[in-house]
N, C-alpha and C positions, 0 to 999 in steps of 0.2 A: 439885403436879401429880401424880394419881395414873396408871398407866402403863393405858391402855384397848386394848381387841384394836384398833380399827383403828390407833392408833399402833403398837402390835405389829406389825403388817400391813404398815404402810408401811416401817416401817425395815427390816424381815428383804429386804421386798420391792427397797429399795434398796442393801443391801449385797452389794459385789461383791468378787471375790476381788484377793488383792494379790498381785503378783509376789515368790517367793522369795527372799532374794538373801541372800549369806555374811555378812550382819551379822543378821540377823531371825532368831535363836536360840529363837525362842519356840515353845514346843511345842502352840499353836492350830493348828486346822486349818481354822478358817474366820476371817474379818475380823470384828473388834466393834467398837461404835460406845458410847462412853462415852454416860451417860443418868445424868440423877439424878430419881428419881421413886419414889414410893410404890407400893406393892404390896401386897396382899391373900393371904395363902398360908393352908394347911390343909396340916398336918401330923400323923402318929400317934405317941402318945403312949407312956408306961408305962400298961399294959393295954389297951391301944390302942383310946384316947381322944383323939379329934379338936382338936389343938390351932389357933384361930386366931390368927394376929398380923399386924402390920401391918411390913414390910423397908421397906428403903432398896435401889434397884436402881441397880447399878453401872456397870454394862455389858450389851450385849446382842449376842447374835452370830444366826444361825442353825442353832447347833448347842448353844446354854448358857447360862449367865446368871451375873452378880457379882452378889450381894444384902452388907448390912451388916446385921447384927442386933445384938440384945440377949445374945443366947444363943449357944453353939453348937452346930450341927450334927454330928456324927457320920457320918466316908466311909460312904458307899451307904445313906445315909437318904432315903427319896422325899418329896417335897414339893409340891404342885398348886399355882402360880401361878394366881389367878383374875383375869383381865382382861373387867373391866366393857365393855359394848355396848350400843350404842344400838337399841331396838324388836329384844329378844330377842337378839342376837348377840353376846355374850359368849361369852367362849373360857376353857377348863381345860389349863391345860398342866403337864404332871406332870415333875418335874426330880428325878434324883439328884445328891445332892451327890459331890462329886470331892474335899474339899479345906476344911480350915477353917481358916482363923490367927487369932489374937487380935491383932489393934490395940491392944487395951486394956483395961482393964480393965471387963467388960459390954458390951466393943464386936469382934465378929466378923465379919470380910470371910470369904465363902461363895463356891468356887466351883462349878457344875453344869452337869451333861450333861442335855439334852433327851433326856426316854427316850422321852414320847407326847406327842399331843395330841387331850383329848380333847370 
């Protein structure tokens, strides 16, 4: 399944925020809703040269995103998430990364901050 602006739409639209409480140490500021689903991004390269590839989406909140990749990213690298739409409404949402770990070997969990959307 790959991730389209209206399911974008819907989930941001249905998440709500969760009560504080002295065990939720997590340093989110908004609630994410785990998702597993394809993604389409554009990103600038060395000489900056438009690279495309296809994530794996982890998470989604209203303020960021967990992607997995092949590669990794580098903190405050920008990245356009491109969610496909039905009769023209497709959406560009441009993400910096915050955050990169290796899993594994060719395998990279991605965290990032919604900077636009455009």
């Amino acid at each position: 399944m790959q991730l389209s602006a209206e399911l974008y739409r819907q989930i941001v639209r249905s998440l709500r925020s969760d009560p504080r409480s002295s065990r939720n140490m997590e340093k989110r500021v908004a609630p994410r809703v785990g998702l597993r689903s394809k993604l389409g991004i554009i990103r600038r390269g060395p000489g900056g040269i438009e690279l495309q590839s296809s994530v794996w989406v982890r998470d989604l909140s209203t303020s960021g995103i967990g992607i997995v990749t092949a590669e990794p990213f580098p903190p405050r690298t920008e990245f356009i998430a491109q969610l496909p739409g039905v009769m023209g409404e497709s959406m560009a949402i441009v993400y910096t990364v915050c955050h990169c770990k290796e899993l594994a070997k060719n395998l990279y969990s991605i965290g990032a901050t919604l900077t636009r959307i455009e």
